[in-house]
C-alpha positions as CSV (number, residue, x, y, z in Angstrom):
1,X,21.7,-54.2,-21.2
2,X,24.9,-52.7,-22.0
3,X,28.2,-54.8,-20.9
4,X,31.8,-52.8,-20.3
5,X,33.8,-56.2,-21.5
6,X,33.7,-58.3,-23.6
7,X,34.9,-61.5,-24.3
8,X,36.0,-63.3,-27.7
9,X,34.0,-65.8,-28.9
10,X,35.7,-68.4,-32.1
11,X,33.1,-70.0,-32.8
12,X,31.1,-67.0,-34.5
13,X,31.1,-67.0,-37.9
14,X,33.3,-64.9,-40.0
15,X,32.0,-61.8,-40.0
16,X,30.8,-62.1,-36.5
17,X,34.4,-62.7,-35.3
18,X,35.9,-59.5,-37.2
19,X,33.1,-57.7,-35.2
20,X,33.8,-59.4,-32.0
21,X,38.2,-58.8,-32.3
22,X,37.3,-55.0,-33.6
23,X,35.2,-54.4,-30.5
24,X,37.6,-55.9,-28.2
25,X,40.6,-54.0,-30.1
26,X,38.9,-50.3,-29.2
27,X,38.7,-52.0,-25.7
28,X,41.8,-52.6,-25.2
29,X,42.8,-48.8,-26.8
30,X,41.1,-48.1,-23.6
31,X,38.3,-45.7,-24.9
32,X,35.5,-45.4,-22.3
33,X,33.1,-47.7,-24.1
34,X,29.8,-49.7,-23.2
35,X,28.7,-52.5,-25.4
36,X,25.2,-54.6,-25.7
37,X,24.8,-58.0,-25.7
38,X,25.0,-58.5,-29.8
39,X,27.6,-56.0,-30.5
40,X,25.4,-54.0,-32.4
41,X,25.1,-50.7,-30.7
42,X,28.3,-49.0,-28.6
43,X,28.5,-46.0,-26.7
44,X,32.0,-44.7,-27.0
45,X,33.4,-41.0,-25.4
46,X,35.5,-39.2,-27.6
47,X,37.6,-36.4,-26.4
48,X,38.1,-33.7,-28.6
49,X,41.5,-33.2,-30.6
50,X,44.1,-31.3,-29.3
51,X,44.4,-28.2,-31.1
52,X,41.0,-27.9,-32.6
53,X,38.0,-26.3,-31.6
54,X,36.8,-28.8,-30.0
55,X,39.8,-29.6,-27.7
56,X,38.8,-30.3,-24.1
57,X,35.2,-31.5,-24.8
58,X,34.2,-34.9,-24.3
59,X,31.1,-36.6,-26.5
60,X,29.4,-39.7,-26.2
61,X,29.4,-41.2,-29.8
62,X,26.7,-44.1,-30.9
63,X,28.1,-46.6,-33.2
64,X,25.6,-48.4,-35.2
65,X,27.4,-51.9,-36.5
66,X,25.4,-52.8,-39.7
67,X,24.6,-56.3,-40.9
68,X,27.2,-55.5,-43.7
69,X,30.0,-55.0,-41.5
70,X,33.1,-54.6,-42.8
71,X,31.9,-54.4,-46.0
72,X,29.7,-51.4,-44.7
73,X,30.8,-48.3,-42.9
74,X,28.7,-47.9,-39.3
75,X,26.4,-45.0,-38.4
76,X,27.6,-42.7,-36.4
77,X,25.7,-40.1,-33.7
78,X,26.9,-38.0,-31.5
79,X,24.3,-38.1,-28.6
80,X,26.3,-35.4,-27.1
81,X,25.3,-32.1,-28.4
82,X,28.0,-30.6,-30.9
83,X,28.0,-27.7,-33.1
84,X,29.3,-28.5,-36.4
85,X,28.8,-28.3,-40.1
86,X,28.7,-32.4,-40.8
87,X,27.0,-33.3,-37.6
88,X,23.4,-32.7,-38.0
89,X,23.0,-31.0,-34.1
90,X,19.3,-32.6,-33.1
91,X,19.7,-36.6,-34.1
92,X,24.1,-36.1,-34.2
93,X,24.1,-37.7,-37.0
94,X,27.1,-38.3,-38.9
95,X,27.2,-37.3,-42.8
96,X,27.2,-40.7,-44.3
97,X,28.9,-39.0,-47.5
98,X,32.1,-38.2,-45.4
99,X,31.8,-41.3,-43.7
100,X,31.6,-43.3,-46.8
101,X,34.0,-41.6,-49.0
102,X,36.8,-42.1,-46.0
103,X,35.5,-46.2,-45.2
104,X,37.1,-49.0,-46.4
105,X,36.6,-52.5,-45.3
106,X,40.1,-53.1,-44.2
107,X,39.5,-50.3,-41.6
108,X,38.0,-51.1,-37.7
109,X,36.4,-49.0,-34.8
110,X,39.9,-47.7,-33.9
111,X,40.2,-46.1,-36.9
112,X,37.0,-44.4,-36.3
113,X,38.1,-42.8,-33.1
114,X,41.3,-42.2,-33.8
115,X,41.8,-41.0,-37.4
116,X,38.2,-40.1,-39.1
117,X,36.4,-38.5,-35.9
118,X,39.8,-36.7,-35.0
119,X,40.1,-35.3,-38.7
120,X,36.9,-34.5,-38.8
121,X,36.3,-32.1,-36.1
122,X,39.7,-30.5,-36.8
123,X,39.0,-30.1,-40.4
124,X,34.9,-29.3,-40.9
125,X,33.5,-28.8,-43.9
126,X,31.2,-26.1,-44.9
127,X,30.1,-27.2,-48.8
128,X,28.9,-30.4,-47.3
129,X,26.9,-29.5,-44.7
130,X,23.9,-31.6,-42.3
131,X,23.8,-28.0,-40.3
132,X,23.2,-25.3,-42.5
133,X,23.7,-22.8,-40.0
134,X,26.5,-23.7,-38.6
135,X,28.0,-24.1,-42.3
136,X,27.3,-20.2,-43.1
137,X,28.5,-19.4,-40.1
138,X,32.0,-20.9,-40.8
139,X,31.4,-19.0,-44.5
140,X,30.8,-15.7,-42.8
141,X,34.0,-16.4,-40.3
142,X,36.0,-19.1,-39.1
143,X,36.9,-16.8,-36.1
144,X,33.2,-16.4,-34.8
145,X,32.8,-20.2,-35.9
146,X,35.1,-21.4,-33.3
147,X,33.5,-18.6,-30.5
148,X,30.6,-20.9,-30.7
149,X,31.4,-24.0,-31.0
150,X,33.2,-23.3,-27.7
151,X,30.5,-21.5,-26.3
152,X,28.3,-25.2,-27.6
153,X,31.1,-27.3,-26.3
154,X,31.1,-25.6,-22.7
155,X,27.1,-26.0,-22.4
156,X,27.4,-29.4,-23.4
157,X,30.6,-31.3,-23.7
158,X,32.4,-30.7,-20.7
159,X,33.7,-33.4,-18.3
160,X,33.0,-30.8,-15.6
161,X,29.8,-29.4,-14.9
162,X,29.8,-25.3,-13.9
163,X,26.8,-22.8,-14.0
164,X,26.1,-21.8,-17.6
165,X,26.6,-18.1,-16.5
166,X,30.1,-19.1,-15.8
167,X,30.6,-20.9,-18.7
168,X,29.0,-18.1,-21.3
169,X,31.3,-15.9,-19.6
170,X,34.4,-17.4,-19.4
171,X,37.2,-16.6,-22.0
172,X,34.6,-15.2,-24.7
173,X,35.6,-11.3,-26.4
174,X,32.6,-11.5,-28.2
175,X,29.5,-8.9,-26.9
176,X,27.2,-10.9,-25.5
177,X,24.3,-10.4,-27.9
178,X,26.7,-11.9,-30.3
179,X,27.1,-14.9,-28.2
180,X,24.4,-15.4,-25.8
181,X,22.8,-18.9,-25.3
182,X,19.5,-17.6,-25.7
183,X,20.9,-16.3,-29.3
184,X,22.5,-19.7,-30.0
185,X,19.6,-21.4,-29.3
186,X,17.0,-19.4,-31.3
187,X,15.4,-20.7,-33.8
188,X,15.2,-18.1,-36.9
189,X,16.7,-18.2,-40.7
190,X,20.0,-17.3,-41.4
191,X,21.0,-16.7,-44.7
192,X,22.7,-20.4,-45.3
193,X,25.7,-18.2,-47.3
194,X,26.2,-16.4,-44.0
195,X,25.0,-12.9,-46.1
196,X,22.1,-12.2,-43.9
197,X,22.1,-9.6,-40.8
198,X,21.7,-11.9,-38.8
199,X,24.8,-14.3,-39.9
200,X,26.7,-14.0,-36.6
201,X,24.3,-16.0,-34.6
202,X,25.6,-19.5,-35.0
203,X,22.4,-22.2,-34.7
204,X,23.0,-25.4,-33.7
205,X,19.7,-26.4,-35.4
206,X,20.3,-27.6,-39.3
207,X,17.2,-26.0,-41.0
């Protein structure tokens, strides 16, 4: 059962209470955020960074606290869909390399959601990629790259809900064979260089 407060508990030992003031700090940042009993798991929604690609989409993040914490950086998943090059789009996983290169144990769950989450969707990267196809399309063009992840973000990530019609057809240039949902959902091989023919249909898939 998850719990929307929580309260501080000394007589944890030391690792638990870094976990138990770290939780409560991203509480009080007031981030929408459920917790279990344990601390171990957290829901948290993340609002996409203004100026980005992503800005006005709202994601529910997993947060996986390992055993090791501090010491060890926690899994990430977005259980929202998102369309990126480092977020693998079916589990949302998080690549662990960026993660981990970024993590240091003097670092908490604030830092998560306001620095390395923010950076991250404002700064993708295509030579490190969990979604191929998303990665070549970034390669082929950053332009058509961002068409789709807003045409992903507006199926998925939007605090409002509206017909998908609506949302396909709002505010998009592109033609819609370029950007239809049917296309962005199909599941064929690109060309992971974004060389191919088929290179402007943006997969959310990572195959």
């Amino acid at each position: 059962m998850m719990a929307e407060q929580m309260v501080v508990n000394t007589t944890l030992p030391m690792a638990g209470r870094r976990l138990d003031r770290d939780v409560n700090r991203l509480l009080a940042s007031g981030y929408r955020t459920t917790v279990d009993d344990n601390m171990a798991n957290l829901d948290v929604c993340l609002e996409g960074p203004l100026g980005s690609a992503y800005e006005g989409g709202v994601w529910t993040v997993n947060v996986t606290m390992p055993q090791e914490y501090p010491l060890k950086a926690p899994r990430i998943r977005f259980v929202t869909k998102i369309l990126h090059p480092n977020i693998e789009f079916i589990t949302g996983l998080v690549c662990m390399n960026v993660l981990k290169q970024a993590w240091s144990s003097s670092y908490d769950l604030v830092n998560i959601f306001e620095t390395f989450l923010p950076q991250l969707l404002r700064h993708p990267n295509p030579h490190d990629s969990l979604n191929h196809r998303a990665a070549a399309i970034m390669k082929h063009s950053e332009k058509l790259f961002r068409e789709h992840v807003i045409l992903c973000m507006k199926t998925y990530a939007m605090p409002a809900i509206l017909p998908t019609r609506q949302l396909v057809e709002e505010g998009l240039e592109k033609r819609s064979s370029d950007l239809s949902l049917s296309d962005l959902l199909t599941d064929s091989d690109d060309d992971e260089d974004g060389n191919g023919n088929n290179a402007h249909i943006a997969l959310p898939g990572s195959s």
